[in-house]
N, C-alpha and C positions, 0 to 999 in steps of 0.2 A: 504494500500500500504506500509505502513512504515514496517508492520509486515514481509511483504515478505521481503522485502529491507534488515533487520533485520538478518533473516534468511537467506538470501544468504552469508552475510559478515560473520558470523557465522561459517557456513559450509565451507566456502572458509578459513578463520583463521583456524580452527581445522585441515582443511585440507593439511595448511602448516605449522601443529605441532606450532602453537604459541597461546602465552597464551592471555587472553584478554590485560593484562601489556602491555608483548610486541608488540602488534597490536597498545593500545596507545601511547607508547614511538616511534615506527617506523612514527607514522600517525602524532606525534606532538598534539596529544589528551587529553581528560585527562581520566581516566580507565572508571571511571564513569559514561562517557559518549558513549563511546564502550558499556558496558554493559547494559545502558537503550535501544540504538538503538538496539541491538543484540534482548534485550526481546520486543521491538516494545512499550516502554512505551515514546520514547524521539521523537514529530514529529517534533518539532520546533530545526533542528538542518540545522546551515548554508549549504548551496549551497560546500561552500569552505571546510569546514569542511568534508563532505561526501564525497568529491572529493579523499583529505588524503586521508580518510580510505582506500576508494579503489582504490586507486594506493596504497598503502603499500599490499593489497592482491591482487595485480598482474589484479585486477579487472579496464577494463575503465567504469564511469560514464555510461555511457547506458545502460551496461549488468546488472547493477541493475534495468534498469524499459523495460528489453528486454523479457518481459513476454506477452502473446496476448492480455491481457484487454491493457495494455498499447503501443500497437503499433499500426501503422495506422496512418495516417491521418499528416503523419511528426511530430509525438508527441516526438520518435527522435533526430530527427533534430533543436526544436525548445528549445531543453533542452540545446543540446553543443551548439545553439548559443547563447541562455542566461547565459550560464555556461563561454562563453569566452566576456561579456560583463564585464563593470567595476559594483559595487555595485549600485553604484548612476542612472547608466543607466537602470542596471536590475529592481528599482521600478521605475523610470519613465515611461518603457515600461509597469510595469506589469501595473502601476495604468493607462494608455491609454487604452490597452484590456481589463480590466474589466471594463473600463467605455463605451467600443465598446460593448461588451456582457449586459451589461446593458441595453444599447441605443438597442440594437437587441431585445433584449428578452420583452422591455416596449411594441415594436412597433408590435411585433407579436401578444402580449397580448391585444393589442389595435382593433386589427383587428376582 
């Protein structure tokens, strides 16, 4: 996923004639890091951070996972409502879900 994500910020920066520089001077970034997410080698890059980039390319947060593996099922919807959560709440939620997915998945296996 990160690879496509990647490429789309890519294609959309080249497409408004700007250099990777100024995508991270516009984004508040550092180049470095434009150009590892651009080549899909950077997964671990903040929630906040990928926001930037794509509000400096005219792009919202969703249009990068608005692709069909990634739609469905309010996958969505569940992204800007964690995206408009504070940090501390954002892993509180996430570490309850994956202790719900856990809890699901022991009890199906059990079965």
């Amino acid at each position: 996923m990160i690879n496509e994500i990647g490429k789309i910020i890519r294609d959309k920066r080249r497409s408004l004639g700007l250099t990777i520089e100024q995508l991270a001077e516009k984004a508040d970034v550092s180049e470095s890091l434009v150009s590892q997410l651009e080549r899909g080698v950077n997964s671990n890059i903040s929630l906040n951070k990928l926001e930037r980039i794509s509000t400096a390319v005219n792009l919202k947060l969703p249009e990068l996972f608005d692709q069909p593996e990634h739609s469905g099922i309010q996958y969505l919807e569940l992204l800007d409502y964690l995206a408009k959560l504070s940090r501390e709440d954002r892993e509180a939620l996430s570490q309850k879900v994956l202790a719900l997915l856990t809890f699901m998945d022991n009890k199906s296996n059990n079965q």
